[in-house]
SEGUDREN-655206 format. One record per atom (N, C-alpha, C, CB): x, y, z. Coordinates in pm, whole numbers, plus 50000, padded with zeros to 5 digits. Glycine has a CB too. Layout:
// residues N
XYZ ...
This chain:
// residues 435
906372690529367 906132679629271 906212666229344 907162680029153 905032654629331 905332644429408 906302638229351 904362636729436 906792631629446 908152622229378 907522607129312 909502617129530 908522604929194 908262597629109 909032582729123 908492605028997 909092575829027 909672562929020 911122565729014 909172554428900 911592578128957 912822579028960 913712587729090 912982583928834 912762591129188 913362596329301 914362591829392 912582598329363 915372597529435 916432588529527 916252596129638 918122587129483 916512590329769 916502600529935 917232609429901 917182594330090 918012612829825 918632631429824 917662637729803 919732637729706 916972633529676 915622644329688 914902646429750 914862644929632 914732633929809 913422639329945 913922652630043 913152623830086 912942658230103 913492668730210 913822663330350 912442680030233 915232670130375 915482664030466 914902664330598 916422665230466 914182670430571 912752669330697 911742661630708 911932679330706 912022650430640 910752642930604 911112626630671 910472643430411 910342624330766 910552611930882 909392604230793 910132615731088 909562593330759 909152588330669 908652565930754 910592592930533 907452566530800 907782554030847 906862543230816 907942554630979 906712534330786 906292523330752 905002516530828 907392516430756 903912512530749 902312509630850 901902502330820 901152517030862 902002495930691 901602480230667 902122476030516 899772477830679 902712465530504 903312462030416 902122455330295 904392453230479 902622457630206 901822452030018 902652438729983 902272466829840 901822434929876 902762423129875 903852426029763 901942408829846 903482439629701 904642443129584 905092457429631 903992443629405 904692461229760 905272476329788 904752480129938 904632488929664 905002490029987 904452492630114 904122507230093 905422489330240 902732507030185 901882522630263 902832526630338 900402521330373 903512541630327 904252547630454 903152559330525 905872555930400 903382562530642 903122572730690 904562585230751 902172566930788 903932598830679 904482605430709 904682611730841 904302609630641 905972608930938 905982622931052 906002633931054 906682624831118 905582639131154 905632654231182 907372659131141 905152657131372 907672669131083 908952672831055 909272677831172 909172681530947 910732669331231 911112677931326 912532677831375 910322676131426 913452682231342 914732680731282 915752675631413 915202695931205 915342677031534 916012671031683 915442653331626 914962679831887 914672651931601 914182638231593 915192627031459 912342640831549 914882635331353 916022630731279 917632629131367 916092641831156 917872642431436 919242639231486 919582626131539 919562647831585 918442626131643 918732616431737 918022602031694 918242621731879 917082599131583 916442590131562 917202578131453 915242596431525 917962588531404 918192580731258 919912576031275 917872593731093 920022584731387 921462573031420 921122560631493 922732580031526 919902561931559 920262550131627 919472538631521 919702550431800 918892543631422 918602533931275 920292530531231 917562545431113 921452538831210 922252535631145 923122524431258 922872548431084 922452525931418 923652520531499 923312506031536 923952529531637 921752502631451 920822486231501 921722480131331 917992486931502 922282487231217 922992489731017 921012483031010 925252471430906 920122497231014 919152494730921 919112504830800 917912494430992 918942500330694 919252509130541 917762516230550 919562497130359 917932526430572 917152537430519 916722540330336 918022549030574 915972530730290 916112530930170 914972536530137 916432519730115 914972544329999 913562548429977 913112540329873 913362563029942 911842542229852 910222541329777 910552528529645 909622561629683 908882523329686 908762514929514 907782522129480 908322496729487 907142527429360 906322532629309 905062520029268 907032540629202 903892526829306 902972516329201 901702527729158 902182498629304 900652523129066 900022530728995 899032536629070 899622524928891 898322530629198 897752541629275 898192544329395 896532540329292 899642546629423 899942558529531 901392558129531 899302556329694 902162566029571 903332568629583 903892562229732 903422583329563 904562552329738 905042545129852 906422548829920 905102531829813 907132555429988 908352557130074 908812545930154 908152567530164 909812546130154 910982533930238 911682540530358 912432528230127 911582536230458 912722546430530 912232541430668 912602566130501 913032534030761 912622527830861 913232533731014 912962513830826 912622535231138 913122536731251 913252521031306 912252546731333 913692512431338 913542501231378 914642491731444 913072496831286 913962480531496 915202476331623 916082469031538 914672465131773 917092461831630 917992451531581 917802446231476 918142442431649 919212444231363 919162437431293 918722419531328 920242441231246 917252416131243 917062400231307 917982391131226 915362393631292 919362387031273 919952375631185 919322361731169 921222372931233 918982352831114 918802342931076 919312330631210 919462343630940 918352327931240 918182317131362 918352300631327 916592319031422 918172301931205 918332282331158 919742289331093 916712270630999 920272275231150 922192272131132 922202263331015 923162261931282 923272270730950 923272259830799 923862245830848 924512266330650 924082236230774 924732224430796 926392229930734 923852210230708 926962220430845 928572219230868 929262228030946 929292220230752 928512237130944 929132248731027 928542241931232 928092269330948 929582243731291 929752247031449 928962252731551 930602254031464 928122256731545 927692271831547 927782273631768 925462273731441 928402258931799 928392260331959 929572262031962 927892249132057 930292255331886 931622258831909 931952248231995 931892272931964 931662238532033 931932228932109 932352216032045 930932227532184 932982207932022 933502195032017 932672184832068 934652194532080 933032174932017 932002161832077 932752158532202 931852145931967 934012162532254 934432155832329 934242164732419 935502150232309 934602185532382 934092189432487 932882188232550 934252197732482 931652183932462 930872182032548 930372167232608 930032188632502 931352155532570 931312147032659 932022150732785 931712136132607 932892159932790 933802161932937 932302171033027 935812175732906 931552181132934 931282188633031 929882180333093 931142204332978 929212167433047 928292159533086 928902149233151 927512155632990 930372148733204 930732133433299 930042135033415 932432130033349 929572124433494 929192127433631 929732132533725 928922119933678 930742139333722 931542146333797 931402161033796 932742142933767 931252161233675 930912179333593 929922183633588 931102182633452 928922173533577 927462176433521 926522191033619 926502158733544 926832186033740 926352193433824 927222212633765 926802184733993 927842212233791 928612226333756 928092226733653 930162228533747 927832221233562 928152226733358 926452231433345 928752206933185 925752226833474 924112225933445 924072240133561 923022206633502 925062241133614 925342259433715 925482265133620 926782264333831 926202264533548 926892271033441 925782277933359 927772260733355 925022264433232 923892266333168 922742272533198 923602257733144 922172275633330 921472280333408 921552294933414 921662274533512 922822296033431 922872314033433 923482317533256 924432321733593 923442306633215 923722316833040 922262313032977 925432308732895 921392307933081 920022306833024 919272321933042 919152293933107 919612331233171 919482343033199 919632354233105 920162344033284 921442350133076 921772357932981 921142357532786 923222355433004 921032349532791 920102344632661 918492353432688 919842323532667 918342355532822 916822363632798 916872379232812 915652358632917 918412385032816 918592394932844 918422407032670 919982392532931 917252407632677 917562415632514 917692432432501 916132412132402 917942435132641 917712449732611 919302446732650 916442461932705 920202440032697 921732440432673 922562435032554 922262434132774 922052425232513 922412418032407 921782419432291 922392406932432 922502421232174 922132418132045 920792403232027 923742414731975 920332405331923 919552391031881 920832380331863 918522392631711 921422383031778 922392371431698 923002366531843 923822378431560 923742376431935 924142365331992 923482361932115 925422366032007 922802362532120 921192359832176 921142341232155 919662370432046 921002346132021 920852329731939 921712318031989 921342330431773 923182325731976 924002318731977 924012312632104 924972324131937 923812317632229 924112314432356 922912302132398 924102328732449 921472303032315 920822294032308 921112284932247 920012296332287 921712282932097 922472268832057 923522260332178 923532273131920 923822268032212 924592265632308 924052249232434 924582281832377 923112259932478 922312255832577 921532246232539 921622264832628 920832243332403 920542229932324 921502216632307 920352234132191 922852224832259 923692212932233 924182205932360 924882216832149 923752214932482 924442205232656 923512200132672 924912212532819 922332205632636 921612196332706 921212182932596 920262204532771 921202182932481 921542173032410 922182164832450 921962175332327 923112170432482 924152155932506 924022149832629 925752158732501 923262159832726 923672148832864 921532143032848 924502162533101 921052145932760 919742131832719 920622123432680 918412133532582 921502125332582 922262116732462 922862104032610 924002129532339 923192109232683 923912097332777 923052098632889 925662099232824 922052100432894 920962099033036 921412104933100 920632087333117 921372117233151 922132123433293 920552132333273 924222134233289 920102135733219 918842141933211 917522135733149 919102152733147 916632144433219 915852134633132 914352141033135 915912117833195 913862136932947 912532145732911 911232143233027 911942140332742 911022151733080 909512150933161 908612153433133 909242155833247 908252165933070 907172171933042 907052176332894 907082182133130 905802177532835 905402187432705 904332194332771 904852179732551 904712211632732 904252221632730 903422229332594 905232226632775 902032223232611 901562226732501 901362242432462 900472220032498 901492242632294 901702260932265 900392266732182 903322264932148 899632251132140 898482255632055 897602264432091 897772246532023 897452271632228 896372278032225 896872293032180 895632276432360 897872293832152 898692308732134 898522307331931 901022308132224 898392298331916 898842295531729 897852304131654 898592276531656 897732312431564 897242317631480 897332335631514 895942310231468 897922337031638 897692354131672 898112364231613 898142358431779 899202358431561 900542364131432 900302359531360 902022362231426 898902357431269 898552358531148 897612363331133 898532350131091 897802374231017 897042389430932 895902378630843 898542402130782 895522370430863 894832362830720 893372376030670 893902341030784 893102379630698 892132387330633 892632403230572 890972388430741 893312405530654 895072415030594 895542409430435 896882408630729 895952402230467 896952390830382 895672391630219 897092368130502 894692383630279 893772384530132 893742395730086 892322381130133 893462405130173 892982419130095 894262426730004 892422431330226 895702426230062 896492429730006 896512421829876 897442429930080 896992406229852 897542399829775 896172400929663 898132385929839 894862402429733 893432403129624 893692414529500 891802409329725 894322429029595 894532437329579 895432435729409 895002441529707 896952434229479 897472431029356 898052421929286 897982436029340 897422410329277 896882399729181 896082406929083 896012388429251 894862411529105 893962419529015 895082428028954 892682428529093 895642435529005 896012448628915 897272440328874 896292466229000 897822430028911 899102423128788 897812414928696 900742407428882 897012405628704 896272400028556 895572411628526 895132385728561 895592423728525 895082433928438 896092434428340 894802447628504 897222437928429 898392442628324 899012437328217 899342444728375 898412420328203 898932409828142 897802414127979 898692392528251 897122421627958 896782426527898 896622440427841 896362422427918 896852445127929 897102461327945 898532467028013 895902467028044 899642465227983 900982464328050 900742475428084 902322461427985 901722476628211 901682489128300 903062492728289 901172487128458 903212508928210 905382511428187 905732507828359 906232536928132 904652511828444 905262510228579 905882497928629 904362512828667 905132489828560 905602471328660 906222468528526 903912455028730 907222476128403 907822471028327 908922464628372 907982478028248 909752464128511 911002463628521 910502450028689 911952483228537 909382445828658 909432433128739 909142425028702 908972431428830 910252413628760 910052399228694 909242390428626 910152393428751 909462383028563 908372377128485 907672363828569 909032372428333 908662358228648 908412356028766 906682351428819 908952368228819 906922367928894 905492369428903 904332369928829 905372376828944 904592374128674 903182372228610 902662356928570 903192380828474 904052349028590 903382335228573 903332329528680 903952326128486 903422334528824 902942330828939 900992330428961 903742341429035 900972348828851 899902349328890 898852343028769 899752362928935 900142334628690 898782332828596 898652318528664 898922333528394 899532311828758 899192297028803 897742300028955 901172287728879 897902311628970 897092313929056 895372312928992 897602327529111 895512322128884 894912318928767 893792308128760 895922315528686 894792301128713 893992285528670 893842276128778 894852276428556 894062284328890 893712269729012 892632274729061 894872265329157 892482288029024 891092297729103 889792294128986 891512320729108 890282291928920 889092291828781 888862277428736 889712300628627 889822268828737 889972253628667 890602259728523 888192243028643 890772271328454 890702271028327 892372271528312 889722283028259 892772263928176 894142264128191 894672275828076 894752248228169 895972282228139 896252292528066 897952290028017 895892306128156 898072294427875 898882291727785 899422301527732 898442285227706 898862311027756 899632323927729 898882334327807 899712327927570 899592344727805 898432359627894 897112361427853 898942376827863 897042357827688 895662360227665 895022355127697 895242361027585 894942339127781 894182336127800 893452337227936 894382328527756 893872350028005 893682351328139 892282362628090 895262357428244 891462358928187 890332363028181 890662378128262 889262351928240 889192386928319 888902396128372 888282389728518 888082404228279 889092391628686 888802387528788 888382395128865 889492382328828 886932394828927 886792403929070 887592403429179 885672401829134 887682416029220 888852418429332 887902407329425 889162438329408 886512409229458 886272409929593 886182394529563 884982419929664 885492387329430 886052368829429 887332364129480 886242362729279 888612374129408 889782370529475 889922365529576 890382377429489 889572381129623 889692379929799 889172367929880 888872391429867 887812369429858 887282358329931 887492343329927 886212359529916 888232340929748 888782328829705 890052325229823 889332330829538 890582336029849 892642335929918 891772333830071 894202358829899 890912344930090 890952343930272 890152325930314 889512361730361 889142326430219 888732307930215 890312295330221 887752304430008 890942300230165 892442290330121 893102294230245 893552295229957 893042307630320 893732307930403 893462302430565 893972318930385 892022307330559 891622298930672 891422280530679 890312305230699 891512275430556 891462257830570 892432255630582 891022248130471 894002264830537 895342257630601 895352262130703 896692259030546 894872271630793 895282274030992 894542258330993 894102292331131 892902258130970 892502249131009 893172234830993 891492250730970 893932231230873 894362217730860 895662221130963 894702211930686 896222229330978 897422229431060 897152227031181 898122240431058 896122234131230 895372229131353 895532215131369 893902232131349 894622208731275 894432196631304 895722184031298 893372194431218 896462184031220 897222179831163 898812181131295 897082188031015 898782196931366 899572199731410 900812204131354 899552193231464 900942202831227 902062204031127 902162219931080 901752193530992 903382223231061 902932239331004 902752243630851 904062249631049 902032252930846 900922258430732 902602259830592 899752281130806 902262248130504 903292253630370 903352265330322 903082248030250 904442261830335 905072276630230 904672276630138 906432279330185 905062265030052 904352265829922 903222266529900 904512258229859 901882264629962 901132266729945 900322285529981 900922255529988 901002287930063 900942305730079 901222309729977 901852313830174 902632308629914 903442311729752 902542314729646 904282298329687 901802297029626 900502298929539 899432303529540 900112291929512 899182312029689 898432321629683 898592333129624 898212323529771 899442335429588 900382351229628 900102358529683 900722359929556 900472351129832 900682359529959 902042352829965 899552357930102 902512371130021 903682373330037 903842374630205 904042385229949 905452368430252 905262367230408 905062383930496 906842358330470 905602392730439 905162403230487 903232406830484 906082412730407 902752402030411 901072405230403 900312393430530 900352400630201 901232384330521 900692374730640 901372375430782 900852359730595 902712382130823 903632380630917 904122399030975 904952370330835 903772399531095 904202410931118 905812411831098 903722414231247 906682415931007 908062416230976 908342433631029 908372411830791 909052434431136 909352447531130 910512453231105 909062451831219 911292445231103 913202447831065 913202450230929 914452432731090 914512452130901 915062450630757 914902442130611 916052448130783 914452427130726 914052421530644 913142425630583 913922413130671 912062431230579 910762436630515 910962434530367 910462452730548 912152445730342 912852443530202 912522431030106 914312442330230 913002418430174 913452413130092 912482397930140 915112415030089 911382398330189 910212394730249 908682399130203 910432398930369 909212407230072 907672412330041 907092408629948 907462424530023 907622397029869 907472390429754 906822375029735 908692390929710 906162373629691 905622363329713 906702350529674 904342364129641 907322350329663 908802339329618 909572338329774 910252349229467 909432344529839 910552350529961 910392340830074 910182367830027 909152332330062 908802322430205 909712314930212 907512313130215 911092311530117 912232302930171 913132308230245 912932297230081 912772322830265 914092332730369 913862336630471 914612345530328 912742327030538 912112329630687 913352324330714 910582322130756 913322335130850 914312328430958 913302318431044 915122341331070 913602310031162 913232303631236 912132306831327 914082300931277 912172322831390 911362328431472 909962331831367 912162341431545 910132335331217 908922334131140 908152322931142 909162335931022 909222310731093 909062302031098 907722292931191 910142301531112 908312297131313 907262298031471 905982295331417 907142315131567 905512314531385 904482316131341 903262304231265 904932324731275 903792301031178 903232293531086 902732278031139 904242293330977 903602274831269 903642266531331 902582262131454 904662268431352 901862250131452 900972251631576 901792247231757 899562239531532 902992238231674 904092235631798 904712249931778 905382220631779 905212258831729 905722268331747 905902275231888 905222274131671 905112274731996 905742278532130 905302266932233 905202294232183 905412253132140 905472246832264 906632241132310 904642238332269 906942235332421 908182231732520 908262218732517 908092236132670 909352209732520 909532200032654 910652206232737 909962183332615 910062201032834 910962202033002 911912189532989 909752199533176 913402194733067 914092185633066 914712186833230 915012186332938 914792176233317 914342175533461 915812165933512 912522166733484 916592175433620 917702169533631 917752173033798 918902175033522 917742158433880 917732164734004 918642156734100 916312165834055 919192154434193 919992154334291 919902151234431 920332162834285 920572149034563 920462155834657 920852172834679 921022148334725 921402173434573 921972187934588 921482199234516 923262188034557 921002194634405 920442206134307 919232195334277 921582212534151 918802209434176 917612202834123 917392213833983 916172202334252 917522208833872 917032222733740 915652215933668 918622225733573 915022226433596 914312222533490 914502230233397 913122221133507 915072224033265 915762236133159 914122228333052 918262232933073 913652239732982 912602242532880 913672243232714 911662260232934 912982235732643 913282235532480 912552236132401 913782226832431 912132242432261 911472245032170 911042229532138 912202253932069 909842225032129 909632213232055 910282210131908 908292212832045 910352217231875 911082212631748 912512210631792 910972223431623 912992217731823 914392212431848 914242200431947 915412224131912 913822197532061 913822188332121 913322175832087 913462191532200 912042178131929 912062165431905 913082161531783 910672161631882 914102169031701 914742161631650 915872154431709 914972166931568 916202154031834 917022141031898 916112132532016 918562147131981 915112138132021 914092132532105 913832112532040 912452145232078 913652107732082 913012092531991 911592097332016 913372072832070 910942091831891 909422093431854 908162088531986 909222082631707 909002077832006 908112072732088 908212077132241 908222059032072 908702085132250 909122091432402 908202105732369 911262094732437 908432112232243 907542126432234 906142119932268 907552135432061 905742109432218 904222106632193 903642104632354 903962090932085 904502098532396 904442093732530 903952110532597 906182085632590 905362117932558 904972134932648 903822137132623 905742150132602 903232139832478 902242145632444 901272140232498 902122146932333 900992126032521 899712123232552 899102135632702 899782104932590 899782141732775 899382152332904 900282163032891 899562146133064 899382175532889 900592188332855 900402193033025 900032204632697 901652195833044 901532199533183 902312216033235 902262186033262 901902224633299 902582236333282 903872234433368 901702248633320 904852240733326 905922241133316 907122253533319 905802235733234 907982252533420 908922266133452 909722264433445 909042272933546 910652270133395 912572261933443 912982270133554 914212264133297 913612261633630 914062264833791 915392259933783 913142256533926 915982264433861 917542264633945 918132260234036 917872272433983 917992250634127 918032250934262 919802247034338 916782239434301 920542252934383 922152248634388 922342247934532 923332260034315 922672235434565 923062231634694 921692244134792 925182235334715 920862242334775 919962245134863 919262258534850 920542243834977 920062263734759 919352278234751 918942281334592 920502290934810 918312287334574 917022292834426 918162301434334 915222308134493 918652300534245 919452305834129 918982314334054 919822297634050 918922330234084 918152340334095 918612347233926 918492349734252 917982354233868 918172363033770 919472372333785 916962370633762 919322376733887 920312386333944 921132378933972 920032394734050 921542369434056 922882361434044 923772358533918 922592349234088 922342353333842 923472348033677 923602358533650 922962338733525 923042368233605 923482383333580 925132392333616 922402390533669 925172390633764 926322387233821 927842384133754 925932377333880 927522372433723 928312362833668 928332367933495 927602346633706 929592378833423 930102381433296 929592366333222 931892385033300 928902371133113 928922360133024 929802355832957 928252360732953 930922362732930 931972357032829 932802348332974 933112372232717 932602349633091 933472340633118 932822327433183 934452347033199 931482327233146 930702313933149 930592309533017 929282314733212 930512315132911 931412306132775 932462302532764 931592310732669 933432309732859 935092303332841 934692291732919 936662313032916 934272289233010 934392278433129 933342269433058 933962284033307 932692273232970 931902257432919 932532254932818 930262256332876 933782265632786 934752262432653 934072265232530 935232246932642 933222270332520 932472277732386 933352291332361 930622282632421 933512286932181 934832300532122 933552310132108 936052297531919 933442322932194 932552335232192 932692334631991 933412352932305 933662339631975 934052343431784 933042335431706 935882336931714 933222322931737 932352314931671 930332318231670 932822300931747 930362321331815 928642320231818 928062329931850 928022311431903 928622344331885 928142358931927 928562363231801 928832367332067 927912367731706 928292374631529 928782393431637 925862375831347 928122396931696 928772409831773 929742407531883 927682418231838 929762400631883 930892397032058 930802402732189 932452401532051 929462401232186 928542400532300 928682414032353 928872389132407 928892423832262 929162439932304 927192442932362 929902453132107 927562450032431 926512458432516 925632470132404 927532468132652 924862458932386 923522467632320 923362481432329 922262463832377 922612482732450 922272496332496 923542509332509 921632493332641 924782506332568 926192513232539 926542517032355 927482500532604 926192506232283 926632505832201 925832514732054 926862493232212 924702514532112 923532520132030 923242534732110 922062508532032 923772540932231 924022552232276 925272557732203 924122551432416 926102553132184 927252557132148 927572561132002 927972548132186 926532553731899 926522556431795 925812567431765 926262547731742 924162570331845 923632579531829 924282594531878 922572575631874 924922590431993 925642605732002 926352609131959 926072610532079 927372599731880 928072607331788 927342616431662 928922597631735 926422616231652 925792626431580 924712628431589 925882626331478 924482639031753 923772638131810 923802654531807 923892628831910 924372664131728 924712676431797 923322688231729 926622681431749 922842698431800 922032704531725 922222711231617 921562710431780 921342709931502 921332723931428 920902731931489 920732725731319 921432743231467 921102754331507 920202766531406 922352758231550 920032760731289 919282768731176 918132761731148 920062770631042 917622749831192 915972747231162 915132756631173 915332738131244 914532755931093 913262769631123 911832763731213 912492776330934 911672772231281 910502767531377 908552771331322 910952777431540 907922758631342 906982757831331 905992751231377 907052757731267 904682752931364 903482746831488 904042730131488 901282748431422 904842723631392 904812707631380 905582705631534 905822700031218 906502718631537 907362717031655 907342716231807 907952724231645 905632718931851 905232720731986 905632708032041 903742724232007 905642696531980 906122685132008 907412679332089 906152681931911 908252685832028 909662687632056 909642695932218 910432697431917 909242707932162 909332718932310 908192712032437 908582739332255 907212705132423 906502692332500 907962691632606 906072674432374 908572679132543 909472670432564 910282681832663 910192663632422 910972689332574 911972695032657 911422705332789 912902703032554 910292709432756 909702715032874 909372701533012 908152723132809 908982687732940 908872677233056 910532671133083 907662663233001 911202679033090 912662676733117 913582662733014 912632673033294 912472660832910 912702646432902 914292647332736 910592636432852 914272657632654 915562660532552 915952674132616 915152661932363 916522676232747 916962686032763 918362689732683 916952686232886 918912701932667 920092701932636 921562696332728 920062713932607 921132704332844 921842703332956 922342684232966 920722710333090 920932675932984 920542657932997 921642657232833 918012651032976 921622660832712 922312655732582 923972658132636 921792666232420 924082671632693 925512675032692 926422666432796 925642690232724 925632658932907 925852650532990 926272636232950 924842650933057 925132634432837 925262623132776 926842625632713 923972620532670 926752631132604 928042634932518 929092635432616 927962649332435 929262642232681 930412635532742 931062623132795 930472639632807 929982619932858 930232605132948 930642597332780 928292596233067 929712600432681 929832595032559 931682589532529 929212607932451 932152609432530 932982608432490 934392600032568 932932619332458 933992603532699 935142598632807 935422586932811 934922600632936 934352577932768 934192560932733 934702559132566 932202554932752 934442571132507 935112566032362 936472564732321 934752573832266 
C-alpha cells in the first residue's frame, strides 16, 4: 500500500534509503536507493553524527514525496545577531594586539588561523565561522588605527548568477501557484492543514499578474500554468538583470511575491531544506545564501601590510569590508579590480599551509586571547575523528538481511577491498581504544 499523509518512518521499510533530488516550493521529489542494509549501517550514522533529522514525507495530490536525508554538516547561521561577542575579544584586547610592537606577531598569528579557517574537512562549519569573525575583527581594528591598509578590490561579478535555478524556480513555483488558486475554489482535504498564509500570498500574486484586484477567493480567476511560468521566469530574469546593474542584491521580498521559495531558487542541501521551502522563509537565509543573491557576493578587498621584515595580504568579503570601510575609499578601490592572493611572508621566508597547520589552533586563539567557548559552537573537535566515531558505534553487521540482485553493489565494493570486514574491524577498534 503506498504510504499516505498519515505515514510516520516506522512504517516505512527499513530498507528503504530514501534521498532527496530537487526541492518544490511546498514539498520535495525523493529518489529511491537501491536497498541495501550495510549502507543504512554505515550511512545513516554518519547522518545522525553531522544531528541531521531524518524526517519523513509531505504529501501532495500528484505524488507521494519522502524526507530522509544523507548529508553534510549541520550549516549554522553565519550573520551574528547584535550584542552578542561573537570574537570574543574586547576593545582593548584588540587595541593591545594592533600596538606597533605586536602587530607584526598578531598578523603571524592571523595568518595561520587564516589556514585553519580553510580547513573543512577538519573543522566543523560553525567554527569555521567563528575563526573568520575573528580574523575580520583584527583586521578591523588595525585599518581602524592605520597599521594596515585597503589596496585592492577583487571583483566577483563574473561568478554572480551560477547558483541560481531561475528557470527551475519558475517551473516549480508555476507549478504550485496553479494548483493552490485552483484550490481556492475547489479545496483540496490535502492542503487543508496549510496556512492561510499562503493562499493570500497567492492571491497577491494574483492581482499583480493580472492588474485585477481580489477581495475574496472568488474572485480569483482560472490561470495557465505555462502564463505563470513565463510571467515568474520574465520577473526573475529583470531582477538578476537589475542586480547586475545596480550591483545591489536581488530582494527578498520581491522573490516572496513571486512565490518562489529559496529552496526552488538556491541549491540548499543541509537541514535547512526543511524550513527553507516556503515561500515566507527568505528571512532565514544565513549569510553564505545570502552570497548568492548577491552580485558583490564573492568579491574581495585586499588588505596590504608590509615591513622590512614581513609582508601579508589578508582578503575580506566586500561586504564586510565595506561596512567599516569609508565610502569614499571603496569607490576609489572599485574604480580597478585587480587580481589578488593573500600571502605570508615572515622575516624572509613564505608562511606555508603546512606550517600554520603545524601550529594547534586552540593555542593560536589563546595567544590572540579569543575565549574558543565563545566562537567554536563545537570546540573545535576534529570533524573527521568525530564523525568516524559516531558512525562506528553502530557500525556492526546484521547478520539476517536477505540477499538480492540490489546487492551486487555492496559485494562490488567489498570484492574492490574498499567495506572489507577485516578494514571495519580495524576501524572499530582503533574506534574503540580512542573511546
Amino acid at each position: 500500500m503506498p504510504p499516505g499523509p498519515n505515514t510516520t518512518l516506522q512504517m516505512l521499510p527499513s530498507s528503504a534509503t530514501l534521498l532527496p533530488i530537487r526541492g518544490r516550493a511546498q514539498g520535495i521529489e525523493y529518489l529511491t536507493l537501491p536497498s541495501i542494509p550495510f549502507i543504512h549501517q554505515l550511512l545513516f550514522p554518519l547522518v545522525d553524527a553531522c544531528q541531521v533529522y531524518r524526517n519523513v514525507l509531505t504529501w501532495n495530490i500528484s505524488s507521494v514525496r519522502f524526507v530522509s536525508i544523507l548529508e553534510r554538516e549541520v550549516s549554522y547561521v553565519m550573520q551574528m545577531p547584535h550584542g552578542r561577542n561573537f570574537t570574543a575579544l574586547t576593545s582593548s584586547q584588540l587595541e593591545r594586539l594592533c600596538q606597533p610592537e605586536q602587530l607584526e606577531h598578531t598578523l603571524y598569528l592571523l595568518f595561520n588561523l587564516n589556514h585553519w579557517a580553510k580547513e573543512r574537512e577538519r573543522l566543523f562549519f560553525a567554527d569555521r565561522q567563528g575563526l573568520y569573525q575573528v580574523k575580520a575583527a583584527v583586521l578591523r581594528q588595525a585599518c581602524t588605527v592605520g597599521a594596515i591598509e585597503a589596496t585592492a578590490y577583487v571583483d566577483g561579478m563574473q561568478d554572480f548568477g551560477k547558483d541560481l535555478t531561475l528557470d527551475m524556480a519558475a517551473d516549480i513555483a508555476a507549478e504550485v501557484l496553479t494548483e493552490r488558486l485552483d484550490g481556492l475554489s475547489d479545496p483540496d482535504p490535502y492542503m487543508s492543514d496549510i496556512h492561510e498564509k499562503y493562499n493570500h500570498m497567492a492571491c497577491q500574486f494574483y492581482s499583480r499578474m493580472t492588474g485585477k484586484e481580489v477581495t475574496s477567493h472568488s474572485d480569483v480567476g482560472v490561470l495557465d500554468m505555462r502564463q505563470v511560468r513565463e510571467y515568474i521566469y520574465a520577473r526573475l530574469q529583470e531582477l538578476e538583470r537589475q542586480a547586475r546593474a545596480t550591483r545591489q542584491p536581488i530582494p527578498c521580498s520581491e522573490l516572496a511575491a513571486l512565490c518562489v521559495a529559496p529552496t526552488d531558487l538556491l541549491y540548499i542541501l543541509d537541514r535547512r531544506f526543511y524550513y527553507l521551502e516556503t515561500w515566507d522563509s527568505w528571512d532565514s537565509l544565513d549569510a553564505s545564501d545570502l552570497r548568492k543573491l548577491d552580485p558583490e557576493g564573492l568579491s574581495l578587498i585586499a588588505f596590504h601590510y608590509t615591513s622590512p621584515n614581513v609582508r601579508f595580504m589578508f582578503h575580506l568579503p566586500f561586504r564586510v569590508a565595506e561596512s567599516f570601510l569609508p565610502a569614499r575609499w571603496i569607490h576609489k578601490l572599485k574604480k580597478t579590480s585587480t587580481a589578488s592572493r593573500e600571502l605570508g611572508e615572515y622575516y624572509g621566508r613564505t608562511i606555508t599551509e603546512a606550517e600554520s597547520l603545524q601550529h594547534p589552533i586552540e593555542e593560536i586563539l589563546r595567544e590572540l586571547g579569543a575565549d574558543i567557548a565563545a566562537i567554536c559552537p563545537n570546540q573545535l573537535a576534529d570533524k573527521q575523528e568525530y564523525t568516524l566515531v559516531q558512525a562506528m558505534r553502530y557500525s556492526q553487521w546484521n547478520e539476517n538481511w536477505d540477499y538480492d540482485d540490489e546487492d551486487e553493489e555492496l559485494d562490488e565494493n567489498i570484492r574492490n577491498d574498499v567495506y572489507t570486514p577485516e578494514k571495519l574491524q580495524k576501524l572499530s577498534i582503533q574506534t574503540h581504544k580512542t573511546g
